[in-house]
Structure formats: structure tokens, C-alpha cells
C-alpha positions in Angstrom: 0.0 0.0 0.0 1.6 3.2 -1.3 1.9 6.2 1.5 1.1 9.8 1.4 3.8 12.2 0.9 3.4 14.6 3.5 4.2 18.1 1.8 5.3 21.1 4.0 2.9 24.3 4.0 5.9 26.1 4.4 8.0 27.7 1.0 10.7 29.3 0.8 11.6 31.9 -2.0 14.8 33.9 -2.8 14.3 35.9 0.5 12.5 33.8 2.9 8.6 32.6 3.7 5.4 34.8 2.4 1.9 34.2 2.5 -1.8 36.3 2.6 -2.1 36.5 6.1 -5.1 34.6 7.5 -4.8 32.2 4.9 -1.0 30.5 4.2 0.6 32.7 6.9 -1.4 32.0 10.0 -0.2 31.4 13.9 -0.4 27.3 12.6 2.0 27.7 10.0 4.1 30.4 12.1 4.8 27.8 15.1 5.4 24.9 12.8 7.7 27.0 10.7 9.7 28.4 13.7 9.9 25.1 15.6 11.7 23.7 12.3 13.9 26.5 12.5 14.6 25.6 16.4 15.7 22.1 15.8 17.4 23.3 12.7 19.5 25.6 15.1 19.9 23.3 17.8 21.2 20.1 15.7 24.3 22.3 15.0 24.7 24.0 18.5 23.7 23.2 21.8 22.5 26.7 22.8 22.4 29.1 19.9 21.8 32.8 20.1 18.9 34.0 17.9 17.7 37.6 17.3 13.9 38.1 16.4 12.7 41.5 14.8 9.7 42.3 12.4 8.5 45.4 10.6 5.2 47.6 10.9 2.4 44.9 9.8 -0.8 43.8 10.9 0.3 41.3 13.8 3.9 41.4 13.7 4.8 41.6 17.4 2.1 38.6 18.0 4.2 36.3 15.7 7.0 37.8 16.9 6.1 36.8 20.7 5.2 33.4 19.8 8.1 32.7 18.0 10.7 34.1 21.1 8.3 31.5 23.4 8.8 28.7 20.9 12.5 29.3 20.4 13.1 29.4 24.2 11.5 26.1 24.3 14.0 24.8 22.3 16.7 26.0 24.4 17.5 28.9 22.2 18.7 32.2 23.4 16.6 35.4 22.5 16.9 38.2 21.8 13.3 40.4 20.7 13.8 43.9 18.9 12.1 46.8 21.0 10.1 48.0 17.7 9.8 47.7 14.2 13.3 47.4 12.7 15.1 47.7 9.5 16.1 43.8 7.9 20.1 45.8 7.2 19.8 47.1 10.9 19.3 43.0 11.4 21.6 41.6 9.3 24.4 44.0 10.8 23.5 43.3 14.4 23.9 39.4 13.4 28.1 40.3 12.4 28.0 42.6 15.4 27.3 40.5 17.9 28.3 37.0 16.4 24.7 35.8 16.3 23.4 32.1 15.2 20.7 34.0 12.8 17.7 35.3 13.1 14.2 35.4 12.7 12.5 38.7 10.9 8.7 38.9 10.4 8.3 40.8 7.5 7.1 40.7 3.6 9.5 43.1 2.2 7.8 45.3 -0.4 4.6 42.8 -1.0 0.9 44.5 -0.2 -0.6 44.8 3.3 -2.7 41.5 2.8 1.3 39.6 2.9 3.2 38.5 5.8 6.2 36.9 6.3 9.3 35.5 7.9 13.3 35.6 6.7 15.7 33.7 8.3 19.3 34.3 8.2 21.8 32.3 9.2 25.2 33.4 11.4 27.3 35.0 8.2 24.0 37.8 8.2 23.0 36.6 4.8 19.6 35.1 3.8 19.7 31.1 4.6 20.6 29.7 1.5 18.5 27.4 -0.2 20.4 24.0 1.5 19.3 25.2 4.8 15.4 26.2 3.6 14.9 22.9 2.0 15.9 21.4 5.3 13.4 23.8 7.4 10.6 22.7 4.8 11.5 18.7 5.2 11.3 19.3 9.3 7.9 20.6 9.0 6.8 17.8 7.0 8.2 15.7 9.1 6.5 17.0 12.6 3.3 17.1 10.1 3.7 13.3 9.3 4.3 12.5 12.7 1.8 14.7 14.7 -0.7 15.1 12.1 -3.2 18.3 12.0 -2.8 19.1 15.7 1.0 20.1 15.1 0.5 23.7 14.7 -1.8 24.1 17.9 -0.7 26.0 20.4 -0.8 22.8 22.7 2.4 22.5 21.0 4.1 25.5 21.9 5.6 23.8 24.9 4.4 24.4 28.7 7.2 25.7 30.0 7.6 29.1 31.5 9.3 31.6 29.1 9.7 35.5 28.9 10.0 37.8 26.4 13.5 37.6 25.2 16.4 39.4 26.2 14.7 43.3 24.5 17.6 44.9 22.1 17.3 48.4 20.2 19.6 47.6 17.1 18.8 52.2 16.1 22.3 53.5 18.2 24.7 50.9 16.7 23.2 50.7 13.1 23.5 54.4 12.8 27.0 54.7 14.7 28.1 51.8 11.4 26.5 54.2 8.8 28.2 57.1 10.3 31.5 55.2 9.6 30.6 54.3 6.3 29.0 57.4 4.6 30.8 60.6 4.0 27.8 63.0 5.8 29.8 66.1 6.0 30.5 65.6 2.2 26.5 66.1 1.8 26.0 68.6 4.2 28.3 70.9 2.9 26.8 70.2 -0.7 24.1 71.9 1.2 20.6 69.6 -0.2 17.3 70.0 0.7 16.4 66.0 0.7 12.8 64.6 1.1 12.8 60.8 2.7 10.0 58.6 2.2 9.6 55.2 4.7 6.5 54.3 2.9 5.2 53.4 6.8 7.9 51.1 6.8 10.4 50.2 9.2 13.0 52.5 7.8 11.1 55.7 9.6 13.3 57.1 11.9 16.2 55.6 10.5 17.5 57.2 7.0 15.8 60.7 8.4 17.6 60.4 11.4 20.8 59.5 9.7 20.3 62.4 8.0 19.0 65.1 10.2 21.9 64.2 12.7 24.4 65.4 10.4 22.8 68.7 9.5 21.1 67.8 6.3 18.3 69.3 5.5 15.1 67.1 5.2 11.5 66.7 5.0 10.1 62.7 6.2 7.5 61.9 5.0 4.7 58.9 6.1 6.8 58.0 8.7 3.9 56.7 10.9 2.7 53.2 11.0 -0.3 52.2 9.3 0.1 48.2 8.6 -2.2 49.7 5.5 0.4 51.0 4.3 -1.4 54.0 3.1 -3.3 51.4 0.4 -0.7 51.8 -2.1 1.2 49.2 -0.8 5.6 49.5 0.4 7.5 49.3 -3.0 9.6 51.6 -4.2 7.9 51.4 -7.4 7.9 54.5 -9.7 3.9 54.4 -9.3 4.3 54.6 -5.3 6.8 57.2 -5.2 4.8 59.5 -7.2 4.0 61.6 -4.0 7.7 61.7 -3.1 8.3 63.2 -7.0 5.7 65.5 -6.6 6.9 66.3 -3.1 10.6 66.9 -4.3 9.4 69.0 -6.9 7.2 71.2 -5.2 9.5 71.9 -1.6 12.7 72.6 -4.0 14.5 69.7 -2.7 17.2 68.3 -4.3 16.4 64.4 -4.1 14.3 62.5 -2.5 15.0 59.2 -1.1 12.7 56.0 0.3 13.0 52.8 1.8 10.4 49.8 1.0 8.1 47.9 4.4 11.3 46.5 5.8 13.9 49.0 4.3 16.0 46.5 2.4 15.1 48.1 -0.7 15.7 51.7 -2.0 14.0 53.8 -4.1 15.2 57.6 -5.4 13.7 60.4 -6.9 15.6 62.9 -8.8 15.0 66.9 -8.4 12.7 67.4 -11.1 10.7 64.5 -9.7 11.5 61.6 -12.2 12.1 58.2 -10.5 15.5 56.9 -10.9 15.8 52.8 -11.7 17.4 51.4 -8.2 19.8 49.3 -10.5 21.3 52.3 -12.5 21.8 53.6 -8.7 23.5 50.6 -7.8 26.0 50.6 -10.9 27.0 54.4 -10.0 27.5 53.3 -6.3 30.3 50.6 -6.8 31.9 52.9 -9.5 32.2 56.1 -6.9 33.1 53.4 -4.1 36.1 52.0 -5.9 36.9 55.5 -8.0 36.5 57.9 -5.4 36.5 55.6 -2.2 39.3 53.5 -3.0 37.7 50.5 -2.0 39.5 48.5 -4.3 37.0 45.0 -4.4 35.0 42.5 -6.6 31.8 43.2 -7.4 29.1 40.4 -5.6 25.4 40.6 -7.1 22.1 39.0 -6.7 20.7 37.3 -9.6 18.2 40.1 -9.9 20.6 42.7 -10.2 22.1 44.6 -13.1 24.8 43.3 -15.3 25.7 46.8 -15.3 27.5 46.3 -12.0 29.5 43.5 -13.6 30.5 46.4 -16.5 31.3 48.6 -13.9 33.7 46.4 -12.1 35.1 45.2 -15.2 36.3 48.6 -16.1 38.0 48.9 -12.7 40.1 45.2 -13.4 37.7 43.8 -10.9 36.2 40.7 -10.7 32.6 39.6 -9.9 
């Protein structure tokens, strides 16, 4: 008698686990995904150290709570963001502190009606797709074992745990961006600069930045609303038509957003025409290695330009 494959609910894409909220990315799928993720961890180490964070949508610090309780469970250290942080504020705070990964509820750029959850592992990067596939076979595997009940929360465990060791990551991201970008160089260039977070997590991060170094600056919709205003957190040229028209209107210079979770950037020249991210991103690793003298290969995602390949060609560099 043949038996039934049990397949995993849980799929991971290039940059973690999405799903419409209520419907594939629910508090059932949330604890099996993060109790896969827990034995994951704890095969390799016997006490790990993971971060959790999460951005401004609907229900984040719920999930974020129930997956600090789960991971305690498992023996795992934890450490729970205060509020709604950036994924780069993250990822650095992983190198920083010599983390075993972490666990960041967010859905990038995707519409309100998304959730989701990145996991990166102890090099800061987005797990790679060896250690997904191997998140996805444990949830089949408590699925098979436990059946429907394994996402209940009579499986959360019944011991007593807290809320996670609470961590700001705001003071030591910006103190790293301060090391790495020339501020004085803008200020003295003397810009009037509108910032857009899109009611992301980047509010209060790239304004600040900037605003502490005496630039110039106008944020805009840098409240919450897990809406996200109805137009959604991309840095799309359709969504930053406000920030054009913004730029344009206050005499600014350039105006500059971040998508839901601020891994993504989006900029608006002065006469309000939106600027494609991966023309930006040619011209960055051209100034870095030209003017910076950072003298390096060029890495890329698969989604970026072939332009930064060019660019680091020109410079004898490899990619």
C-alpha cells in the first residue's frame, strides 16, 4: 500500500517565507515553521543565540512573541527587537554580535494583505537554499508525525518563558553608517532631501541619519499604518509618485525611500523623475572604488544589473 507524501505548507523563495495573512501565513503555520527552524539551530549547537525582529504589519509583534516563546522552548537564546526594525539594521546586528541567525517577520515590499518571515543564518545573509529545503523537510516531518494538531498552540511547549532578552539595534546601526557614509561631504553640498519610509520600518532611521548630520530634510509617512497608506511599500515609480511631486514642489534636491522593511531603496531625482534602483547601484560601486578606493569585486544577486559586472570590469575587478 503506497503512502502519502506529507508536503510542507511552508516555502521558501529567494528571500524567505510569504503568505496572505489569515490564509497560508497563520499562527499554525508560524509555530510549525519556527519550531523547524529551532531544531534546525539546535542540531548544530547546543544553545544558539537568535535575534527576532519584524516590521510595521498587521500582527507582527504577535508572531514575533510566539516565535521568542517557541525558540526558548527549544533551548535557544533570544533576543526580541524593542520595535519595528530595519532587515540591514538586522543583518548587521547578526556580524556585530556573532549571532546564530535570526528570525524577521516581514514581507518586504509585498501589499498589506502579505506577511512573512526571513531567516538568516550566522554569516547575516539570507539562509541559502540547503538550509530552507531542510526547514521545509522538518515541517513535514512533525506534520507526518503529529498530524493536524501540530501547529496548535498545545504545541508550543508548557514551560515558562519570557519575552526575550529586549535589544534596540537604532544607536549601533547608525553609529556603522556614520562610519561608512561621507555625511559632511552632503551637508556641505548643502541639499534639501525629502525621505519617504512608505510606513515602513526605515522611519526614523534614513531621516535620522540624515537630520543628525545637519542635512536638511522633509520625512514623509513615517507613521505606522500596517495599511500601508493602500498603495502598498515598493519603491515602485507608481508609489513614489508623491515623493516626485513632493521633491518637486519643496525645491528639494532628491528625495530618497526605503520599502516595508527597508532592504530596498527607491530615489527620486529633483525634477521629480524616479530613478531605476539598478542604474543607482552601478553608480554606487563605481564612486566606491573611483573615489572611495575601496578596491574590491563586485558580488550581485541574480536580480541585479549586469551593469555592475561592467562597472567592475572597467576597474580590473572581478565579480
Amino acid at each position: 500500500m503506497a503512502t502519502t507524501q506529507i508536503l510542507s505548507p511552508i516555502k521558501f523563495g529567494t528571500s524567505g517565507w510569504r503568505g496572505l495573512i489569515a490564509d497560508d501565513f497563520t499562527f499554525s503555520n508560524v509555530r510549525l515553521a519556527v519550531r523547524a527552524i529551532a531544531e534546525h539551530l539546535t542540531e548544530k549547537k547546543k544553545r544558539p543565540t537568535v535575534l527576532v525582529g519584524y516590521d510595521t504589519r498587521f500582527y507582527s509583534e504577535e508572531f514575533s512573541a510566539l516565535a521568542v516563546g517557541i525558540l526558548q522552548e527549544h533551548g535557544i537564546h533570544t533576543l526580541l527587537c524593542e520595535t519595528f526594525t530595519p532587515t540591514p539594521a538586522i543583518a548587521f546586528e547578526i556580524q556585530r554580535r556573532k549571532l546564530d541567525g535570526a528570525i524577521n517577520f516581514t514581507a518586504s515590499h509585498n501589499p498589506a494583505q502579505y506577511h512573512g518571515l526571513k531567516f538568516s543564518s550566522a554569516d547575516a545573509g539570507p539562509a541559502l537554499p540547503e538550509v530552507t529545503k531542510d526547514i521545509e523537510a522538518r515541517v513535514a516531518r512533525i506534520l507526518a508525525k503529529e498530524g493536524a494538531s501540530a501547529g496548535t498552540a498545545s504545541h508550543d511547549g508548557h514551560g515558562k518563558t519570557d519575552a526575550g532578552e529586549a535589544v534596540n539595534l537604532k544607536a549601533e546601526y547608525l553609529k556603522r553608517l556614520k562610519e561608512l557614509v561621507r555625511f559632511e561631504v552632503i551637508q556641505k553640498a548643502k541639499l534639501k532631501v525629502v525621505t519617504d519610509a512608505l510606513h515602513g520600518a526605515g522611519a526614523g532611521y534614513l531621516d535620522k541619519a540624515l537630520a543628525d548630520h545637519g542635512i536638511a530634510i522633509t520625512a514623509r509617512r513615517t507613521e505606522r499604518d500596517c495599511l500601508f497608506g493602500g498603495s502598498g511599500p515598493d519603491v515602485d515609480e507608481k508609489n513614489l509618485a508623491p515623493l516626485g511631486k513632493a521633491v518637486k514642489d519643496g525645491g528639494a534636491r532628491v528625495g530618497l525611500a526605503t520599502d516595508g522593511d527597508a532592504d530596498r531603496f527607491g530615489i527620486v531625482d529633483g525634477d521629480g523623475t524616479w530613478i531605476q534602483p539598478n542604474l543607482i547601484l552601478a553608480l554606487v560601486y563605481d564612486y566606491l572604488v573611483e573615489t572611495r578606493g575601496w578596491k574590491m569585486p563586485a558580488a550581485r544577486s541574480v536580480a541585479t544589473t549586469q551593469m555592475v559586472d561592467a562597472a567592475a570590469k572597467s576597474h580590473g575587478q572581478r565579480t
